[in-house]
C-alpha positions as YAML, in Angstrom:
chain: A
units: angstrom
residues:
- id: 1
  name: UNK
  ca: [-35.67, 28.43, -42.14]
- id: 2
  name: UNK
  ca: [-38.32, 27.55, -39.32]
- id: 3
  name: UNK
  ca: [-37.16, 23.80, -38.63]
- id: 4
  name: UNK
  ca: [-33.71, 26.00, -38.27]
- id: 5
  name: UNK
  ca: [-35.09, 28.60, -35.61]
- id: 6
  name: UNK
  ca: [-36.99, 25.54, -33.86]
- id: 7
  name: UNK
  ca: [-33.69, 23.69, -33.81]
- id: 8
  name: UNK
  ca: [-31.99, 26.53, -32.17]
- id: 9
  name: UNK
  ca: [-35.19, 26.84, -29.68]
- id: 10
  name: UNK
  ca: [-34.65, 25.29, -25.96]
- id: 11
  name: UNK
  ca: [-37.29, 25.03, -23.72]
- id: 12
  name: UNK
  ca: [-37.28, 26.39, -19.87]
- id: 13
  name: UNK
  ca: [-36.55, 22.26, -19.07]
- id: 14
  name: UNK
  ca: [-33.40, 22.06, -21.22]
- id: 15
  name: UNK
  ca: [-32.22, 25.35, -20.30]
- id: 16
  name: UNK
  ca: [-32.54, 24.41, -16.62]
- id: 17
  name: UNK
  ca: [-30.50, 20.85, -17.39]
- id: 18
  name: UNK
  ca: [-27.63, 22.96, -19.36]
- id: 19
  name: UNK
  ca: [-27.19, 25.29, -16.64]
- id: 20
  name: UNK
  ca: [-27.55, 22.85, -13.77]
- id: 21
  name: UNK
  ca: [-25.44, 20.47, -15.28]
- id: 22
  name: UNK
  ca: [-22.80, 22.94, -15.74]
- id: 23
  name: UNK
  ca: [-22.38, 24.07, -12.83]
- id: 24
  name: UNK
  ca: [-22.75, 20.73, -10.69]
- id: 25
  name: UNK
  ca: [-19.86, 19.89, -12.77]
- id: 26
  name: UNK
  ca: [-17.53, 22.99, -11.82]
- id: 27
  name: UNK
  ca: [-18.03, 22.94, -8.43]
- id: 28
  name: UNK
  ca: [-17.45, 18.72, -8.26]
- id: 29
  name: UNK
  ca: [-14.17, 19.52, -10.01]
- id: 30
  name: UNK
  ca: [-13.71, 22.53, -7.10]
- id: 31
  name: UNK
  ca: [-14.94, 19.88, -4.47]
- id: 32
  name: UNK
  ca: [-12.21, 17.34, -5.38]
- id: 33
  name: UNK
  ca: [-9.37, 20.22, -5.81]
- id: 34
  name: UNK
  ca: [-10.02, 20.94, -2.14]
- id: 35
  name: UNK
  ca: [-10.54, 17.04, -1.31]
- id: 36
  name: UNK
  ca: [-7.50, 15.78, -3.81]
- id: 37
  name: UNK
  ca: [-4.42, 16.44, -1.15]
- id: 38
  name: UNK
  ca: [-6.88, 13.91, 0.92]
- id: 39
  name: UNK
  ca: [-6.63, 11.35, -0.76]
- id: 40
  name: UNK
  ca: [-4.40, 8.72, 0.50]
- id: 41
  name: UNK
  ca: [-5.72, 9.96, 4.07]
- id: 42
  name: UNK
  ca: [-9.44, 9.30, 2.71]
- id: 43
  name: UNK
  ca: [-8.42, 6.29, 1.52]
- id: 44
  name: UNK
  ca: [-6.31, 4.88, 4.31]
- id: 45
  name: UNK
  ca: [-9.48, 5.30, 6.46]
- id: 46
  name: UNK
  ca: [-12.10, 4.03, 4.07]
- id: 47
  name: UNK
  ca: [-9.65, 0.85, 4.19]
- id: 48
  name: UNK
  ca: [-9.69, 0.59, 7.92]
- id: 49
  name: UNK
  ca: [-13.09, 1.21, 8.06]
- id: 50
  name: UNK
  ca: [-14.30, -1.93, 5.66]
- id: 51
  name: UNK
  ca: [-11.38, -4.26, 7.64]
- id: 52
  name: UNK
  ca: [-12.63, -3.01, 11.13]
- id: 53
  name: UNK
  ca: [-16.25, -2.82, 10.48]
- id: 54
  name: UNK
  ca: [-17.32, -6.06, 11.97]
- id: 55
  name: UNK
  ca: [-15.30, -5.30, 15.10]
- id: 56
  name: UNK
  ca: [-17.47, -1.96, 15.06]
- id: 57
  name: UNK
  ca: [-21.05, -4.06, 14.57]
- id: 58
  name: UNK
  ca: [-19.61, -6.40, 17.31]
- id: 59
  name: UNK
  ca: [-18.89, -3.00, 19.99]
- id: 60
  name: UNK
  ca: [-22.46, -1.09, 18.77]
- id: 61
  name: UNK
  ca: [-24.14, -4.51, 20.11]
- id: 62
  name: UNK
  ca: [-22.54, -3.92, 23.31]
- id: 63
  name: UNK
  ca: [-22.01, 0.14, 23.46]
- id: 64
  name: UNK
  ca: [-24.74, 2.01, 23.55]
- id: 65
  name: UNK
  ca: [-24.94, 5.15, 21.46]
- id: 66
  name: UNK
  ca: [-23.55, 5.75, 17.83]
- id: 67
  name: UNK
  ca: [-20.83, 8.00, 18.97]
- id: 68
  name: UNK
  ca: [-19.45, 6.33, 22.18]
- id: 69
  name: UNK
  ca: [-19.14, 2.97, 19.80]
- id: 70
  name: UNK
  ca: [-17.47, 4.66, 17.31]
- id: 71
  name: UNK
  ca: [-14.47, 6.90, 19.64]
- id: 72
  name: UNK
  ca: [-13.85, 3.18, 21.14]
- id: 73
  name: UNK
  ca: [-13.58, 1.19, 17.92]
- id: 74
  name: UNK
  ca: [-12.06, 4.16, 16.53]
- id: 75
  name: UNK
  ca: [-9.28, 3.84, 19.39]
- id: 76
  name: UNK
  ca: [-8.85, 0.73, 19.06]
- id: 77
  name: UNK
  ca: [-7.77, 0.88, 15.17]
- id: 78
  name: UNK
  ca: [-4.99, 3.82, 16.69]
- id: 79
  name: UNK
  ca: [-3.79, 1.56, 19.38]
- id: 80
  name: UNK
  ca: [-3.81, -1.48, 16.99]
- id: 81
  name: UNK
  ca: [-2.16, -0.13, 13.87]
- id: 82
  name: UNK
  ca: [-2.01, 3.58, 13.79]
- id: 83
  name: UNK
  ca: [0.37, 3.91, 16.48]
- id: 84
  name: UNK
  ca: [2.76, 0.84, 15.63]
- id: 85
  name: UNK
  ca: [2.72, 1.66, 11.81]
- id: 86
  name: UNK
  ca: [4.57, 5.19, 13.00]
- id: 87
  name: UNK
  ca: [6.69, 3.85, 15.94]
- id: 88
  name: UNK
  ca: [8.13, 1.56, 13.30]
- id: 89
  name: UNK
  ca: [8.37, 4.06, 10.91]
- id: 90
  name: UNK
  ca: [10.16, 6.68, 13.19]
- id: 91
  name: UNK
  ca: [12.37, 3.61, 14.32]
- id: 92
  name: UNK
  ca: [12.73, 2.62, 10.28]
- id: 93
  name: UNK
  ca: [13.92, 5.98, 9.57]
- id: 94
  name: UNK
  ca: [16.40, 7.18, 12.34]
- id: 95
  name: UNK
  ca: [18.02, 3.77, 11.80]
- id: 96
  name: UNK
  ca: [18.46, 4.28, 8.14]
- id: 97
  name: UNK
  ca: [19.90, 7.71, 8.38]
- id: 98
  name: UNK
  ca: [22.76, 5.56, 10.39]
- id: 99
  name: UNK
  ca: [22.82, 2.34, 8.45]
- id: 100
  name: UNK
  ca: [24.75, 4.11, 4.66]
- id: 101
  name: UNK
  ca: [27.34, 6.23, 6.68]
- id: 102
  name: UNK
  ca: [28.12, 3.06, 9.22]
- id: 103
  name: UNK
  ca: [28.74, 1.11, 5.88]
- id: 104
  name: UNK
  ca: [30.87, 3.43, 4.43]
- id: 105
  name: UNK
  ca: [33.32, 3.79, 7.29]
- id: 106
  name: UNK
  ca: [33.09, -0.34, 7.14]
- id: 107
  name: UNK
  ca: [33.96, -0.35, 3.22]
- id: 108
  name: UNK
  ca: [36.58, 2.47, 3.69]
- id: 109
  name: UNK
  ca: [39.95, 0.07, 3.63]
- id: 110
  name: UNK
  ca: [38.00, -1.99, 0.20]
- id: 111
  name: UNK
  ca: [41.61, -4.20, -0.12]
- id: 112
  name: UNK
  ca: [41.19, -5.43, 3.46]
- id: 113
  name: UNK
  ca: [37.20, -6.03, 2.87]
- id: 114
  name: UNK
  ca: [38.34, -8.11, -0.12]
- id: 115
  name: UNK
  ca: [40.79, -10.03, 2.01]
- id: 116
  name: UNK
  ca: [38.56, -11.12, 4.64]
- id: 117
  name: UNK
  ca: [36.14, -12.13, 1.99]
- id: 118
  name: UNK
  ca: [37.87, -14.39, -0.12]
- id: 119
  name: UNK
  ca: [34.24, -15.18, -2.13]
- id: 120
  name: UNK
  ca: [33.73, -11.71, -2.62]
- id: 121
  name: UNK
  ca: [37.38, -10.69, -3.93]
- id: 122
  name: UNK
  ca: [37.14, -13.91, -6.43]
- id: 123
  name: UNK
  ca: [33.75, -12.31, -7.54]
- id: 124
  name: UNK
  ca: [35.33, -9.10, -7.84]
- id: 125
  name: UNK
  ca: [38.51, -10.70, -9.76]
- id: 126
  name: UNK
  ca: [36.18, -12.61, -12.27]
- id: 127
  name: UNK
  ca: [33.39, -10.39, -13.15]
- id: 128
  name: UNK
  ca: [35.45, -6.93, -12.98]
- id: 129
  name: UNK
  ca: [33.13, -5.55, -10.83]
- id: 130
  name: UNK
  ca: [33.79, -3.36, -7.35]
- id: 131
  name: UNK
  ca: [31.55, -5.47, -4.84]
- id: 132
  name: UNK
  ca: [32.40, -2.37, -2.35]
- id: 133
  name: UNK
  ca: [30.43, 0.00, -4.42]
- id: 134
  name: UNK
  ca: [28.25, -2.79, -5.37]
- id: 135
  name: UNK
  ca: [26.86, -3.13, -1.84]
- id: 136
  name: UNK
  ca: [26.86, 0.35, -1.17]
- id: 137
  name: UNK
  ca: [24.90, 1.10, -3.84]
- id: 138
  name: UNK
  ca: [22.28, -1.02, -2.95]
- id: 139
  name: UNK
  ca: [22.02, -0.02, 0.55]
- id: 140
  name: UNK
  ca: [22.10, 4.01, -0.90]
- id: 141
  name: UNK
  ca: [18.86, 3.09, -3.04]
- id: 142
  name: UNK
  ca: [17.09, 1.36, -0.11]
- id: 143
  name: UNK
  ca: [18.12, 4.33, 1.96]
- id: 144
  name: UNK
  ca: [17.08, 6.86, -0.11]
- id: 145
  name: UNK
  ca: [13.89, 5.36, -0.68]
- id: 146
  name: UNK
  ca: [13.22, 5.70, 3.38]
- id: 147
  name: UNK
  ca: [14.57, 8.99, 3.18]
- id: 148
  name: UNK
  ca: [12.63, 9.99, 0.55]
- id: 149
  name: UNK
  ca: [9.16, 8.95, 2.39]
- id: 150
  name: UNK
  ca: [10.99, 9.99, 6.19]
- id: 151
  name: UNK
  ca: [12.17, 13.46, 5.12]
- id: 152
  name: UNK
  ca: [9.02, 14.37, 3.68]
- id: 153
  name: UNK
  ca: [7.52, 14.20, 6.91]
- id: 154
  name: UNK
  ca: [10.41, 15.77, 8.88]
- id: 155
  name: UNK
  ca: [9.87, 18.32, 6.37]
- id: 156
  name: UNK
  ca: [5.68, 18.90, 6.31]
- id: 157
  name: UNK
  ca: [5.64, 17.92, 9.96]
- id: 158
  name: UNK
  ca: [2.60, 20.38, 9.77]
- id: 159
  name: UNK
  ca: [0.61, 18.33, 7.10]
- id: 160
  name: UNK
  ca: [1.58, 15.40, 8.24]
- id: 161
  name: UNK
  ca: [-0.10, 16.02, 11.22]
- id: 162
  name: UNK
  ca: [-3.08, 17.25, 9.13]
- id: 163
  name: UNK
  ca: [-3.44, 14.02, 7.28]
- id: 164
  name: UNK
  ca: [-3.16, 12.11, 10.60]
- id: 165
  name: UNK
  ca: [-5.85, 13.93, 12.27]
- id: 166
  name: UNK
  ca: [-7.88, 13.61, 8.95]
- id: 167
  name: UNK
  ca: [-7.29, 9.55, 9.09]
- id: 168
  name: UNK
  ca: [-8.41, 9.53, 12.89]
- id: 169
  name: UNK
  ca: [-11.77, 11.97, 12.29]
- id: 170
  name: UNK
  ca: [-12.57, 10.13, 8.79]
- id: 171
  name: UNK
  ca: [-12.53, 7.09, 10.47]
- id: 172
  name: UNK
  ca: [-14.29, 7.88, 13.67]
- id: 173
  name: UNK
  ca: [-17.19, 9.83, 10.60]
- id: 174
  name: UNK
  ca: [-16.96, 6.10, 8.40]
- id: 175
  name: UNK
  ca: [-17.69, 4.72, 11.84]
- id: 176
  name: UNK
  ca: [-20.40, 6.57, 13.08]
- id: 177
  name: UNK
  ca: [-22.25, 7.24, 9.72]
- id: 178
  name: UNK
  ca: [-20.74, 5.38, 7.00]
- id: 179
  name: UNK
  ca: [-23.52, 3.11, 6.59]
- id: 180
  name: UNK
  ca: [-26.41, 6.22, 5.90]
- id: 181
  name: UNK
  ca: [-23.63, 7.67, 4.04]
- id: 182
  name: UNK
  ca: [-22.69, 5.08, 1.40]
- id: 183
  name: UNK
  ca: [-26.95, 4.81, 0.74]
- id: 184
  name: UNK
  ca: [-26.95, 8.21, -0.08]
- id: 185
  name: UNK
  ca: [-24.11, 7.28, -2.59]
- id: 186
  name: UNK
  ca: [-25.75, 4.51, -3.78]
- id: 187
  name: UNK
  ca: [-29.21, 6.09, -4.36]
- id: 188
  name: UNK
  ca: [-27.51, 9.21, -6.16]
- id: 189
  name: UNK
  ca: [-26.07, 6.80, -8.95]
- id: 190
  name: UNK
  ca: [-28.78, 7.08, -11.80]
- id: 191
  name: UNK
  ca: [-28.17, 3.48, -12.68]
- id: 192
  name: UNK
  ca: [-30.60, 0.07, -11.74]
- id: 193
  name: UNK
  ca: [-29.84, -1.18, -8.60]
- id: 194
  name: UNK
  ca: [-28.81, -4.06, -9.61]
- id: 195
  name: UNK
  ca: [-25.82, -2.68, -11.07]
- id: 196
  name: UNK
  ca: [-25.07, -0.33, -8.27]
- id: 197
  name: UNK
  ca: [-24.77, -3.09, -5.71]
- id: 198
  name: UNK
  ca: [-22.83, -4.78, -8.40]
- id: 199
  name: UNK
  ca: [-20.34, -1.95, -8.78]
- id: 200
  name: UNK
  ca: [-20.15, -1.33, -4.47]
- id: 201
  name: UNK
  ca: [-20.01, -5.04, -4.15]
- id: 202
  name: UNK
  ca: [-16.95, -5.74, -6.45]
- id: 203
  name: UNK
  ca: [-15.26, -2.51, -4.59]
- id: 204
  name: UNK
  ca: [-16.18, -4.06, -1.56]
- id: 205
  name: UNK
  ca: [-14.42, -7.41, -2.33]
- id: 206
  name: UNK
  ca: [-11.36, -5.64, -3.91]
- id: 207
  name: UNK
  ca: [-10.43, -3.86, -0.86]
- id: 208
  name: UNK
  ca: [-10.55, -6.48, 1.22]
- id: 209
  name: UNK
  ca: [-8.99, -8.97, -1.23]
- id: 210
  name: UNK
  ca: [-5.96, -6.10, -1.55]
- id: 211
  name: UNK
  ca: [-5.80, -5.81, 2.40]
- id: 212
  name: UNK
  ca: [-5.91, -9.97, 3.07]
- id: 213
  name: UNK
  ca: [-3.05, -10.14, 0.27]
- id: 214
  name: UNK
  ca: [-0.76, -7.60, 1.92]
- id: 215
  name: UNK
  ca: [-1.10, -9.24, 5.37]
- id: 216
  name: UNK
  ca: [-1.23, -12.89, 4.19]
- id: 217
  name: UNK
  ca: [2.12, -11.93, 1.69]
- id: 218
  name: UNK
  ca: [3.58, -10.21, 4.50]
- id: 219
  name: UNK
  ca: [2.95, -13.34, 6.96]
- id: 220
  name: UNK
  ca: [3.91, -15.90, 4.30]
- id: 221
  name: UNK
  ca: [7.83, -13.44, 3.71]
- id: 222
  name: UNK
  ca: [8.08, -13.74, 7.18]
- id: 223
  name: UNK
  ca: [7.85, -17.48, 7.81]
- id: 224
  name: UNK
  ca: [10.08, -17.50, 4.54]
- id: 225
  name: UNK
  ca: [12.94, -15.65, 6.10]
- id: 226
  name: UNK
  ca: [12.69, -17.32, 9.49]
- id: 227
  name: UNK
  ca: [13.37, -20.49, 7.77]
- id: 228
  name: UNK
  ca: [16.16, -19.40, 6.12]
- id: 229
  name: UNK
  ca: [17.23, -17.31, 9.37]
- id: 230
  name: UNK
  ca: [17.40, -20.94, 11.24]
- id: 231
  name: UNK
  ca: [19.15, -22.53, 8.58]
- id: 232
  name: UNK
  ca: [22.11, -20.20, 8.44]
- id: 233
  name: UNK
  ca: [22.13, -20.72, 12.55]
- id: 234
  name: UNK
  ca: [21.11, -16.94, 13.26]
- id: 235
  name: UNK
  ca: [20.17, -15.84, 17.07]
- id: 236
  name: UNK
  ca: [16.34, -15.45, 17.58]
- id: 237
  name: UNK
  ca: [15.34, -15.91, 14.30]
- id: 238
  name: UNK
  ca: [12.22, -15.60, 14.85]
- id: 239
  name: UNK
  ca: [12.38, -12.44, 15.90]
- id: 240
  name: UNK
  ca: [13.98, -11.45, 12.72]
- id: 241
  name: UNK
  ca: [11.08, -13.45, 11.06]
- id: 242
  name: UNK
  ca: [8.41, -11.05, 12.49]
- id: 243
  name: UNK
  ca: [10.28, -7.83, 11.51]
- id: 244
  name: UNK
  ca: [10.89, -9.24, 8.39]
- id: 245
  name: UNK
  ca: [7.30, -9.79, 8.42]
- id: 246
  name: UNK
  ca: [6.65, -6.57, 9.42]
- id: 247
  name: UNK
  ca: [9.04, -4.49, 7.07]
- id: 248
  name: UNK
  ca: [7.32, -6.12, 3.57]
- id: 249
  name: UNK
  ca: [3.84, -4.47, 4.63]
- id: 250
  name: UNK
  ca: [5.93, -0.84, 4.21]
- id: 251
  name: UNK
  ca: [6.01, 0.17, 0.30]
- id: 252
  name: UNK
  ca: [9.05, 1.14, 0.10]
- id: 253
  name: UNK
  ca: [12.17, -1.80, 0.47]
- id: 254
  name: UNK
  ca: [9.67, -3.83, 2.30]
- id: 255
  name: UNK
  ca: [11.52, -7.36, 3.48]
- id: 256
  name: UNK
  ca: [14.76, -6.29, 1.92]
- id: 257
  name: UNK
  ca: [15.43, -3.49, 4.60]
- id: 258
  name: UNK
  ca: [16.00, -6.62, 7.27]
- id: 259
  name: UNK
  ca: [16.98, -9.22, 4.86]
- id: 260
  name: UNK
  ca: [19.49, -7.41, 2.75]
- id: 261
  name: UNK
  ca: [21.51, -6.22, 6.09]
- id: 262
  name: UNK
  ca: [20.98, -9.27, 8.11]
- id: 263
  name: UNK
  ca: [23.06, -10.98, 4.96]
- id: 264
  name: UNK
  ca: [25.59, -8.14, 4.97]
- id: 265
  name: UNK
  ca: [26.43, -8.34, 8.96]
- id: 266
  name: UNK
  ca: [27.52, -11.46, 8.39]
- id: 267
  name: UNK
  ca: [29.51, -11.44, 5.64]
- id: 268
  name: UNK
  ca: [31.36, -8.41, 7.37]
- id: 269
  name: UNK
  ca: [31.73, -10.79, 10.57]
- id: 270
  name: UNK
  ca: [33.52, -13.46, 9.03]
- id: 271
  name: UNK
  ca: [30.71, -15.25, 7.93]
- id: 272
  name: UNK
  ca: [31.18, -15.24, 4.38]
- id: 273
  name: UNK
  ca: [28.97, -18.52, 3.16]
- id: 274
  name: UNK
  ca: [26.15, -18.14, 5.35]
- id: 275
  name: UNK
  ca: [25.74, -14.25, 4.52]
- id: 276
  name: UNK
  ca: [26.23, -15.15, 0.59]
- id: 277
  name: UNK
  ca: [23.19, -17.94, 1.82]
- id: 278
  name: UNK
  ca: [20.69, -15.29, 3.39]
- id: 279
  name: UNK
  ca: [21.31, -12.76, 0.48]
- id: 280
  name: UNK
  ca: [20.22, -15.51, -2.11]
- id: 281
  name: UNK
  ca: [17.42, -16.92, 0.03]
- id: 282
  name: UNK
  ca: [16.13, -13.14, 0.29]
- id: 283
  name: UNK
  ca: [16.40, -11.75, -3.36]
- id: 284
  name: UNK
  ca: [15.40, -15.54, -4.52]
- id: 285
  name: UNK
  ca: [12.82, -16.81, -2.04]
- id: 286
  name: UNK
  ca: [11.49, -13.90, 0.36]
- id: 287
  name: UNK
  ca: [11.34, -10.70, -1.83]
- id: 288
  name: UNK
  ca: [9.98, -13.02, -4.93]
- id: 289
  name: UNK
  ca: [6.83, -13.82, -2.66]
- id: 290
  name: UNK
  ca: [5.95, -9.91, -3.08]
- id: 291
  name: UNK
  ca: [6.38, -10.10, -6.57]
- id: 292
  name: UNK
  ca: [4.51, -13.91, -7.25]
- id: 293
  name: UNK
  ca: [2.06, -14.39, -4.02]
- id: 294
  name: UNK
  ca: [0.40, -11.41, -3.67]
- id: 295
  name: UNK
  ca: [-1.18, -11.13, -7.00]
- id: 296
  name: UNK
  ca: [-2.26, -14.28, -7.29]
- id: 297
  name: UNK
  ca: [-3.79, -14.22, -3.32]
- id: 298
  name: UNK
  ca: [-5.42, -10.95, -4.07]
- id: 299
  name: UNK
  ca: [-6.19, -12.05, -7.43]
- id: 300
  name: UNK
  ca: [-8.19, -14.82, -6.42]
- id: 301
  name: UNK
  ca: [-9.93, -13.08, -3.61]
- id: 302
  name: UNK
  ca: [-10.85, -10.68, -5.76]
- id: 303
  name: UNK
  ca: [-11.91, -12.48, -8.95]
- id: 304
  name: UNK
  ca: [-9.45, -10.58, -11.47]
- id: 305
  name: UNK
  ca: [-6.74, -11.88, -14.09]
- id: 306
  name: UNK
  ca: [-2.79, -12.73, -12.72]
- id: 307
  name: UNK
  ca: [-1.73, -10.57, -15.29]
- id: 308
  name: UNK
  ca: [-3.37, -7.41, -15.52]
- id: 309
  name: UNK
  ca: [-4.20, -7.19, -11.17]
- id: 310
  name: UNK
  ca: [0.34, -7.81, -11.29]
- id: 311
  name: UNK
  ca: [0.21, -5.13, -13.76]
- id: 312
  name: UNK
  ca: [-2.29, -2.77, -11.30]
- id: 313
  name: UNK
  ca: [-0.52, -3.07, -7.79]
- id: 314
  name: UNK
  ca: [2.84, -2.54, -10.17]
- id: 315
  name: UNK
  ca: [1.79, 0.06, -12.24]
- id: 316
  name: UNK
  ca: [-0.58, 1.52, -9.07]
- id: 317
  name: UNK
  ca: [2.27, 1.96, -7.07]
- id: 318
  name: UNK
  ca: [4.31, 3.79, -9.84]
- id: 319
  name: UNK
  ca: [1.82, 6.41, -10.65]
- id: 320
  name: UNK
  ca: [0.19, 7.09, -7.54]
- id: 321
  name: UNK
  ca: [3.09, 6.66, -4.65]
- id: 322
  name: UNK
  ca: [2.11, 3.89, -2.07]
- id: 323
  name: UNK
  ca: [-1.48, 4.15, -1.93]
- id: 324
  name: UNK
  ca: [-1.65, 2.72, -5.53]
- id: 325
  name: UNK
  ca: [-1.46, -0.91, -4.10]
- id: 326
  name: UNK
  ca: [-5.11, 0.03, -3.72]
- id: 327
  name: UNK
  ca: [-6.04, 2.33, -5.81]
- id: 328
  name: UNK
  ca: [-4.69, 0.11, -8.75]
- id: 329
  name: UNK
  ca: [-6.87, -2.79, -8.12]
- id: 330
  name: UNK
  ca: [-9.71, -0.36, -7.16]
- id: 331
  name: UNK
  ca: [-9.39, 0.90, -10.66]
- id: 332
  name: UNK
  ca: [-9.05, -2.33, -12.58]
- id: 333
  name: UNK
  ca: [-11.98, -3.94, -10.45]
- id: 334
  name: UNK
  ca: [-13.90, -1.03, -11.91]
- id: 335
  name: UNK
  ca: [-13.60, -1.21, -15.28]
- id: 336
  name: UNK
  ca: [-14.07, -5.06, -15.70]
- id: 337
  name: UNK
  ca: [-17.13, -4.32, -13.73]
- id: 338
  name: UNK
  ca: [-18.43, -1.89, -15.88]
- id: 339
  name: UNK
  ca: [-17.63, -3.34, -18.88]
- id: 340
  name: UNK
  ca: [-19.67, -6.23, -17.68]
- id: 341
  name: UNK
  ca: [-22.78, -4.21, -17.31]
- id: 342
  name: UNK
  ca: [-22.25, -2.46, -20.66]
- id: 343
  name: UNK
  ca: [-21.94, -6.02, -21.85]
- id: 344
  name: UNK
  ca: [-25.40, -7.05, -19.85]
- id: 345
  name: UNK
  ca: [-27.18, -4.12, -20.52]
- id: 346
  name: UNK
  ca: [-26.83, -4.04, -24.70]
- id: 347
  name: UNK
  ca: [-27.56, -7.75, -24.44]
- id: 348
  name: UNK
  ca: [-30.85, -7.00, -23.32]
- id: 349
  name: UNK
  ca: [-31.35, -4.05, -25.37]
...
């Protein structure tokens, strides 16, 4: 009966712990309700921030003051990529709003499409298929995918223009204090330092692995399709190399949104072999880059298996919208890393 009542006895110490404890933990879970519709613009910036931060060490030298330094290399990131990204993306959009109806209306007399396309009507013949529905279909998917992204800013205009300003003022805060920031972090993790700089270190690499893949996969599609776009004898092709280049850094239809009507234009235009050439060169050569390159680029970079990092951008992307090209990897890199230090630490134990 007394080892009972002295089992059931807590001390002013545990008491305190319980009570702490308990409600650190509520108001962490209210802290990241408030912060969770943040997310992608938290991220977005934390991303820019690790990319530009050398650029920022390189201004401080020459800028004095924390907060001039960080307005101008904040500016610059706007000017650089901030602005184009959404000029593009405007440009993306409006265009795509034109590109299914303009089809249509091309498609609308389908015997006299199949007539001027003899490869086409013998596909259509042999396989029983309607290539007229075939091709709209595809370009209805693509365009409802920019729709999709487009309308929901038409549509929150208001908190789109939240999460912008929250990018810019992150940023310019990751700039100006990220360093005393991320030691706070740091110093609040009750682990041994060694594995804290192990865990920030492996983050550190991932992000910039996943940001060097996207540009380097995006660069690599876009010499891709130029070659193809001077083979099939295409004016300034490379023109339509660097907005080919440009289009496979957006999530959604990526290269395909130039490729995919490039090939099209010309089949409607007479052109039938060389836009049958530019649709297999994209679907077999360009868009199978995304799917084969960046992996294995980030991969490397990053010190993770083919396999599962495919299986996080993939899978990322899927359940967390466009920001889980990051966030995937992110999460991966994390486990392996802490499953390393579990595997260290009862090792030693």
């Amino acid at each position: 009966m007394e080892q009972n009542q002295k089992f059931l006895k807590f001390d002013k110490a545990q008491v305190f712990k319980f009570f702490f404890f308990g409600i650190l933990i509520f108001l962490l879970y209210q802290l990241l309700k408030i912060l969770s519709p943040f997310t992608g613009a938290i991220l977005v910036s934390t991303t820019l921030t690790i990319v530009f931060y050398p650029l920022h060490m390189a201004v401080k030298k020459r800028v004095a003051g924390r907060t001039a330094s960080s307005i101008l290399t904040t500016s610059v990131v706007i000017l650089t990529v901030i602005l184009p990204i959404l000029l593009f993306g405007w440009l993306l959009f409006r265009e795509s709003l034109r590109i299914y109806p303009r089809t249509h209306d091309w498609l609308a007399n389908f015997e006299q499409f199949d007539a001027d396309i003899p490869v086409l009507s013998k596909l259509k013949n042999s396989l029983d298929i309607n290539t007229g529905d075939l091709i709209l279909k595809n370009l209805k998917t693509i365009q409802e995918g920019i729709i999709k992204s487009g309308g929901k800013i038409v549509k929150n205009i208001i908190f789109f223009v939240i999460d912008l300003v929250a990018v810019v003022f992150t940023l310019f805060l990751f700039f100006r204090s990220g360093e005393k920031l991320l030691r706070w972090l740091i110093d609040m993790i009750p682990m041994d330092y060694e594995y804290k700089y192990k865990i920030a270190n492996q983050l550190y690499i991932t992000t910039i692995a996943v940001v060097r893949g996207i540009l380097l996969t995006a660069l690599i599609q876009g010499a891709a399709a130029t070659i193809g776009y001077v083979i099939a004898g295409l004016p300034a092709p490379v023109l339509l190399g660097m907005l080919t280049a440009f289009a496979a850094l957006i999530p959604y239809g990526g290269a395909t949104l130039v490729w995919l009507p490039t090939g099209i234009v010309l089949l409607m235009t007479q052109n039938t072999e060389w836009g049958i050439f530019i649709l297999l060169w994209g679907m077999l050569i360009v868009s199978l880059i995304d799917n084969i390159v960046r992996p294995m680029l980030i991969g490397k970079q990053a010190k993770l298996p083919f396999f599962l990092l495919f299986l996080a951008i993939f899978g990322g992307m899927r359940a967390y919208g466009p920001i889980g090209i990051f966030l995937g990897p992110l999460l991966v890199s994390c486990v392996i890393t802490f499953l390393q230090i579990y595997r260290q630490q009862t090792k030693t134990e």
